[in-house]
C-alpha positions in Angstrom: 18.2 21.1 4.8 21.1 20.4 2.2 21.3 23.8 0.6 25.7 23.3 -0.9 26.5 20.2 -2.2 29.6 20.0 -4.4 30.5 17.3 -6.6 32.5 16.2 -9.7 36.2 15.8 -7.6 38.2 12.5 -8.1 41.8 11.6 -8.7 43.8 12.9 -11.5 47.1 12.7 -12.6 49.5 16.1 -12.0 48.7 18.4 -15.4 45.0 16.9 -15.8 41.8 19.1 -15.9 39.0 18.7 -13.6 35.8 20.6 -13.7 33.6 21.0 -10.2 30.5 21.9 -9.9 28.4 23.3 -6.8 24.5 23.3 -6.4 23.0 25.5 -4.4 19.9 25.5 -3.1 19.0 29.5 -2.6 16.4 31.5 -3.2 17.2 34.2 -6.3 20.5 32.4 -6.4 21.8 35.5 -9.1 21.3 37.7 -6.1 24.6 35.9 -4.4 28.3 36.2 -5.2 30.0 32.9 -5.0 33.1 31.4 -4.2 35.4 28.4 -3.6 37.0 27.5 -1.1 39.4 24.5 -0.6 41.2 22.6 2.8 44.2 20.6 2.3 44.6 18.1 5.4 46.3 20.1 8.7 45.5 23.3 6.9 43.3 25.9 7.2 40.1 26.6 4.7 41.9 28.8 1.7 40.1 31.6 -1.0 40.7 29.8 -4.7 37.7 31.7 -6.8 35.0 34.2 -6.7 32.5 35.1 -9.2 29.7 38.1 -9.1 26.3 36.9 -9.3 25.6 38.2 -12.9 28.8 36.4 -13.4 30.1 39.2 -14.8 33.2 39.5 -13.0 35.8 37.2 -11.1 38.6 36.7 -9.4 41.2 34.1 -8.0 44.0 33.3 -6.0 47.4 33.7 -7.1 48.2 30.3 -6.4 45.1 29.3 -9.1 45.5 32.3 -11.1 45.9 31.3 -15.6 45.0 27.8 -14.5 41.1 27.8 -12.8 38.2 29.4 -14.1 35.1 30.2 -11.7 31.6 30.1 -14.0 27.9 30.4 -13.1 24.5 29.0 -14.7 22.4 31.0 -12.7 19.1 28.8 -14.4 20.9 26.0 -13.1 21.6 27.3 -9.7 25.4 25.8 -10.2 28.6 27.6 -9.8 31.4 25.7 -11.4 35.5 25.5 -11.0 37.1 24.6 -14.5 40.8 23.3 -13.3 43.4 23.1 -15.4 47.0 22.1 -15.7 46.6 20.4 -11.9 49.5 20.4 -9.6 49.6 18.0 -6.1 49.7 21.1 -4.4 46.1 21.4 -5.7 45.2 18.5 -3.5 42.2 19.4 -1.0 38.8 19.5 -0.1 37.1 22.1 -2.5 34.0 24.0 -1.1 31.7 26.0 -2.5 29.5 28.8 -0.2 27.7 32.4 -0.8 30.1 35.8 0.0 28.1 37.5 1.8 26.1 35.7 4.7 27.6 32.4 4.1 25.7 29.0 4.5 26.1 26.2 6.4 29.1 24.6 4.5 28.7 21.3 2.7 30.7 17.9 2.8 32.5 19.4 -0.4 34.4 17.0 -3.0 38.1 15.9 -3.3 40.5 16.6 -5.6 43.4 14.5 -5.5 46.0 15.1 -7.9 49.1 12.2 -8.2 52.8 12.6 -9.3 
C-alpha cells in the first residue's frame, strides 16, 4: 500500500524556486506532524522541515532556514516544501514521512540544482 508519495522535484538552476509536495495517505492526517527529509548521494537521510499538524507551528534546519517554508492542506492530505533561492548544495533526494511512528518511506522526488 503506497501511503507517501512525493512529487514536484526537477532540475533547476542555482537561485530558482521549487515547490514539493507530499500526499499522504493516513487516516485523520491533521492528527500527524510532518516533516521532510532529504539524502544527498553517499550521505546520510538529513532533517530540512517540520510542521505541527494544525500547521500551526514549524521549524527547519539551519542549513534551509529564510529560504524553505514547510505548509500543510490538511483537506488535501498534502504537506508541501516551498524552496527558495536554491543552492547545489540543495541537491538530494527529498522525502516526506509522519514524526511520530513514521511510515514506510516513499521513492521521494529529486531536486537537482545546476551551477
Amino acid at each position: 500500500q503506497v501511503q507517501l508519495v512525493e512529487s514536484g522535484g526537477g532540475l533547476v538552476q542555482a537561485g530558482g524556486s521549487l515547490r514539493l509536495s507530499c500526499a499522504a495517505s493516513i487516516r485523520t492526517f491533521s492528527n500527524y506532524a510532518m516533516a521532510w527529509f532529504r539524502q544527498a548521494p553517499g550521505k546520510e537521510r538529513e532533517f530540512v522541515a517540520h510542521i505541527s499538524g494544525s500547521g500551526n507551528s514549524a521549524n527547519y534546519a539551519d542549513s534551509v532556514k529564510g529560504r524553505f517554508t514547510i505548509s500543510r492542506d490538511n483537506a488535501k492530505n498534502t504537506v508541501y516544501l516551498q524552496m527558495n533561492s536554491l543552492k547545489v548544495e540543495d541537491t538530494a533526494v527529498y522525502y516526506c514521512n509522519t514524526v511520530y511512528n513514521p511510515l514506510n518511506w516513499g521513492q521521494g522526488t529529486q531536486v537537482t540544482v545546476s551551477s
